[in-house]
C-alpha positions in Angstrom: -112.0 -157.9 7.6 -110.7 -157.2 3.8 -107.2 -156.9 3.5 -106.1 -153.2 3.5 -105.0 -151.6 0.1 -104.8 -147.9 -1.1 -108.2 -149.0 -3.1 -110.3 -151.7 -3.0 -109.8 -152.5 -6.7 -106.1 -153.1 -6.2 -105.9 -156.4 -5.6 -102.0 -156.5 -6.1 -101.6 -154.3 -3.2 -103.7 -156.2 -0.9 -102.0 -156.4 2.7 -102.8 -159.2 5.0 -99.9 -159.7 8.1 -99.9 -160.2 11.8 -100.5 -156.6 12.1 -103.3 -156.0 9.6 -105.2 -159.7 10.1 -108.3 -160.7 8.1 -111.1 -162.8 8.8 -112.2 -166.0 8.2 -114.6 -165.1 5.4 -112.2 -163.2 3.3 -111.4 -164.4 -0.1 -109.5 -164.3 -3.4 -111.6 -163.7 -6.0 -110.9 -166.7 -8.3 -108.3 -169.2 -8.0 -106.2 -170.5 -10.8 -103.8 -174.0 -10.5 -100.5 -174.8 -11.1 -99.8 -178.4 -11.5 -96.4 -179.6 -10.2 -95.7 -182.8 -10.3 -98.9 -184.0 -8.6 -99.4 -181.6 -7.0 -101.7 -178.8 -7.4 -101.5 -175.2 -6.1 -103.3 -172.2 -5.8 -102.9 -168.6 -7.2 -104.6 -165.7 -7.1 -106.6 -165.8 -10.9 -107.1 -161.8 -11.2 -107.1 -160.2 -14.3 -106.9 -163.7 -16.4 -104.5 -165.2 -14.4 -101.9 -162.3 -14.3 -100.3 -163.5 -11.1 -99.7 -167.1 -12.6 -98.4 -165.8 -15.8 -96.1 -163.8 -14.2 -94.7 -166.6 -11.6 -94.0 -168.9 -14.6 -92.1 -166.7 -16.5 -90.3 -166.0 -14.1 -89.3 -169.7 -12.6 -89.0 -170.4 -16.2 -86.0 -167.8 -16.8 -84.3 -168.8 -13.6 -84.8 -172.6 -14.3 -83.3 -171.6 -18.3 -80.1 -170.1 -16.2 -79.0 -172.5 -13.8 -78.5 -176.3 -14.6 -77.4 -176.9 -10.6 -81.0 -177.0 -9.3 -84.2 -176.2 -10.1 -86.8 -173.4 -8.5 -90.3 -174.7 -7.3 -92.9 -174.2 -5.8 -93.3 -175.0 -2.0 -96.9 -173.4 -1.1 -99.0 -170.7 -2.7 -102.5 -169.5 -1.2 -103.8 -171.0 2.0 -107.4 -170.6 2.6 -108.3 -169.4 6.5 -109.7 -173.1 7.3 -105.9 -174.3 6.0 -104.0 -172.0 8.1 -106.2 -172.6 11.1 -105.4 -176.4 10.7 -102.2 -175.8 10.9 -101.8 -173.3 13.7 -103.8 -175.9 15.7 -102.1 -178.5 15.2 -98.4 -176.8 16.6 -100.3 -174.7 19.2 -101.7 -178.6 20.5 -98.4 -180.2 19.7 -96.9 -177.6 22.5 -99.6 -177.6 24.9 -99.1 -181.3 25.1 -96.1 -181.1 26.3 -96.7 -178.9 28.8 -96.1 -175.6 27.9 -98.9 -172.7 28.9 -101.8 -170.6 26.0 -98.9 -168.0 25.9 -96.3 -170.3 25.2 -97.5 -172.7 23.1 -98.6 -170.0 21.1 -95.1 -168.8 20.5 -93.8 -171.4 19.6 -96.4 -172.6 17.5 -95.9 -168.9 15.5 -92.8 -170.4 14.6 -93.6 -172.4 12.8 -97.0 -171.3 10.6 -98.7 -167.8 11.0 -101.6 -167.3 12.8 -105.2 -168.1 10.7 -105.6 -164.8 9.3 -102.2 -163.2 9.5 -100.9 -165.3 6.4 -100.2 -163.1 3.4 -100.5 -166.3 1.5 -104.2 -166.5 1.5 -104.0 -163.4 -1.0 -103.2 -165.6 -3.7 -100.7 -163.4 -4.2 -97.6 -164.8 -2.6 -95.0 -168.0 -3.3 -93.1 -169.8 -0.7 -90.1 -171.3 -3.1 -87.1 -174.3 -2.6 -85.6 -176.1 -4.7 -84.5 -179.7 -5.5 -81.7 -179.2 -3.3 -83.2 -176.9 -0.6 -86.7 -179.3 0.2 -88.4 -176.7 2.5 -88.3 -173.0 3.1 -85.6 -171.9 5.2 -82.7 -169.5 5.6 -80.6 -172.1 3.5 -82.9 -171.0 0.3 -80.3 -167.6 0.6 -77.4 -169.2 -0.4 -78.7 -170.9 -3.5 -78.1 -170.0 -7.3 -81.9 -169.8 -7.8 -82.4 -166.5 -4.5 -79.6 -164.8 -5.8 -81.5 -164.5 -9.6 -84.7 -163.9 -8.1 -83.3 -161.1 -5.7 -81.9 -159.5 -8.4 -84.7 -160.4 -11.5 -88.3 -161.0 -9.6 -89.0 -157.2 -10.1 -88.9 -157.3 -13.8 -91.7 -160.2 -13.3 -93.6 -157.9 -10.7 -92.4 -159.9 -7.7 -90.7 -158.6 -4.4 -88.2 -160.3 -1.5 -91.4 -159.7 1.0 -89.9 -159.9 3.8 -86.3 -158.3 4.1 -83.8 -159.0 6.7 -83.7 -155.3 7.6 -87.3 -154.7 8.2 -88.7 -156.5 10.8 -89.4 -153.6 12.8 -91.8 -153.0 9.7 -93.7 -155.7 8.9 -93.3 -157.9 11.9 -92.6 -160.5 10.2 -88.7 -162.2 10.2 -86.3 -162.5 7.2 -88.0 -165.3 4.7 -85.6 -165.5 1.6 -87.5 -168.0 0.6 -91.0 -165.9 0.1 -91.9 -163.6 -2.6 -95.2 -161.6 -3.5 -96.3 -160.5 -6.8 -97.1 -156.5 -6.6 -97.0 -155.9 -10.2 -94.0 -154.6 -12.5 -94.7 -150.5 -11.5 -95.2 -151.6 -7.8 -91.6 -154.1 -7.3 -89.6 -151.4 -9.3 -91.0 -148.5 -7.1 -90.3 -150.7 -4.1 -87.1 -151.7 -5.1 -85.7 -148.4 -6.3 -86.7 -147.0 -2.9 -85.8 -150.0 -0.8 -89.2 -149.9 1.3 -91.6 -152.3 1.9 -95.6 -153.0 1.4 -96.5 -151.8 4.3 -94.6 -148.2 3.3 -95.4 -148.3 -0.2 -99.4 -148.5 0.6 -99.0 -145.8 3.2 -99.6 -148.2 6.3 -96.1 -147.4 7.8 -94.1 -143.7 7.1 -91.2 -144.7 5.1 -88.4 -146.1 7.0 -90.4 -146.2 10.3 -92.7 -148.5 11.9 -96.4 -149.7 11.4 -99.1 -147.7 12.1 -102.1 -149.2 13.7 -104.8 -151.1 11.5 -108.1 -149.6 10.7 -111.3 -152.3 10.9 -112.7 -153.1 7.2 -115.5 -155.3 6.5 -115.3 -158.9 5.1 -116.7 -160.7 2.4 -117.4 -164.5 1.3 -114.4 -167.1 1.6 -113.4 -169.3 -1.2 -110.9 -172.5 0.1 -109.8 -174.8 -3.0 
């Protein structure tokens, strides 16, 4: 299944989460890199590479502010065959020790989303730490580098994804550490009326809960 958007040319509104999943053979249409270090990752190359554009201006004015850390890049798109390794390999970890399919898959969920359910294989989404703060977690809050992004990432097009107060939304807990590049007229609609993806593409009334997905059809994936 496509990801669902208010129309299938807008590719910043794509929505991809546990409760509107994709399949295996959907893909971004053209990936650009981003070197770090040596590492490379993956965004989202629409429109000449707006996404990547945007994301380095934007770690570039919060690096420019702060001299106590810098922002980087933890993980940008995952490709279905990616998340499924992963999933796989937590949801094995836990059976092996003895826990049951319902289980296992809990706990596994806690760890990396379900292959399909992972906004990240958009392209359009950044999982960030820091040089103090080595993976994602709840201790990326109570850096310098969240509290400019929460309060500059629209300006850049970006939004906090997934905020502590809507779960009930978009069923997915409080990452501080992930953001997701809408677009500038997108974040500052979203931020001005403090809603969410899911509300601002109509798949949830404004300040209530999900509605249920519609099925969409699928097209080729593309993995790095």
């Amino acid at each position: 299944a496509d990801p669902i958007a208010t129309d299938p040319d807008a590719w910043n509104l794509w929505l991809i989460s546990p409760t509107y999943p994709v399949g295996e053979d959907f893909a971004a249409p053209g990936l650009a890199t981003y070197e770090q270090g040596d590492v490379v990752y993956y965004f989202n190359d629409a429109n000449n590479g707006e996404v990547l554009n945007a994301l380095q201006q934007m770690m570039n004015a919060c690096n420019s502010t702060y001299t106590s850390g810098n922002l980087m890049v933890y993980s940008g798109y995952r490709s279905y065959r990616y998340q499924n390794e992963q999933y796989n390999y937590y949801y094995n970890l836990y059976k092996e020790q003895g826990l049951d399919d319902a289980q296992a898959e809990a706990e596994a969920v806690k760890w990396t989303p379900k292959p399909g359910t992972s906004e990240n294989h958009t392209g359009l989404a950044v999982d960030f730490i820091t040089n103090t703060v080595l993976e994602p977690s709840a201790e990326f809050e109570n850096t310098e580098q969240f509290a400019w992004l929460r309060d500059n990432c629209v300006s850049y097009g970006f939004i906090l994804r997934y905020p502590a107060d809507k779960y009930a939304i978009t069923g997915v807990e409080y990452k501080p550490y992930h953001f997701r590049y809408v677009g500038v007229e997108a974040a500052q609609t979203i931020s001005q009326m403090g809603i969410t993806l899911e509300e601002y593409v109509g798949k949830a009334p404004v300040g209530g809960i999900p509605v249920q997905p519609e099925s969409v059809a699928g097209e080729g994936e593309q993995t790095p």
